[in-house]
C-alpha positions, -999 to +999 in steps of 0.1 A: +181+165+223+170+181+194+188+195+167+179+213+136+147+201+147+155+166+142+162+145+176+204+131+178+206+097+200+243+089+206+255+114+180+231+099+158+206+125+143+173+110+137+149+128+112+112+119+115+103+083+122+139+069+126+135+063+082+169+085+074+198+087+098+224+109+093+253+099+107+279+129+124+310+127+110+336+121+140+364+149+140+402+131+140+421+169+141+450+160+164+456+125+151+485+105+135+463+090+107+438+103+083+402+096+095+394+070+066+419+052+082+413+050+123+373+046+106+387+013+091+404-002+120+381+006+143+356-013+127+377-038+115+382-044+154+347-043+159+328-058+134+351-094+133+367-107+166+403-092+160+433-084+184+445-048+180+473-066+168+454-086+142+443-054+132+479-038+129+484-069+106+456-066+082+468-027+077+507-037+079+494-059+044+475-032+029+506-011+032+504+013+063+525+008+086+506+020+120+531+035+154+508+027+187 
């Protein structure tokens, strides 16, 4: 799909030879939490081999407490 005429894979829009990638900012409008925050955990949960709860922990220590 092209956009702007620049090609987006996966949300992802690609500008010339893959060299710069702009990455779309996800809308959270609706949400508990600030963005910066579900953007954390998410790849806090991702990136290292965490429970959800392992990952309630780690913000429960930073100070938020998060409501599932």
């Amino acid at each position: 799909m092209l956009v702007g005429g620049r090609e987006m894979i996966f949300g992802v829009i690609v500008s010339g030879r893959g060299l710069s990638v702009d990455a779309a900012v996800p809308s959270y409008r609706g949400y508990r939490y600030p963005g910066e925050v579900i953007a954390h955990c998410v790849w806090l949960y991702h990136r290292f081999p965490l429970s959800l709860r392992d990952v309630e922990e780690l913000m429960l220590e930073r100070g938020l407490i998060l409501i599932g």
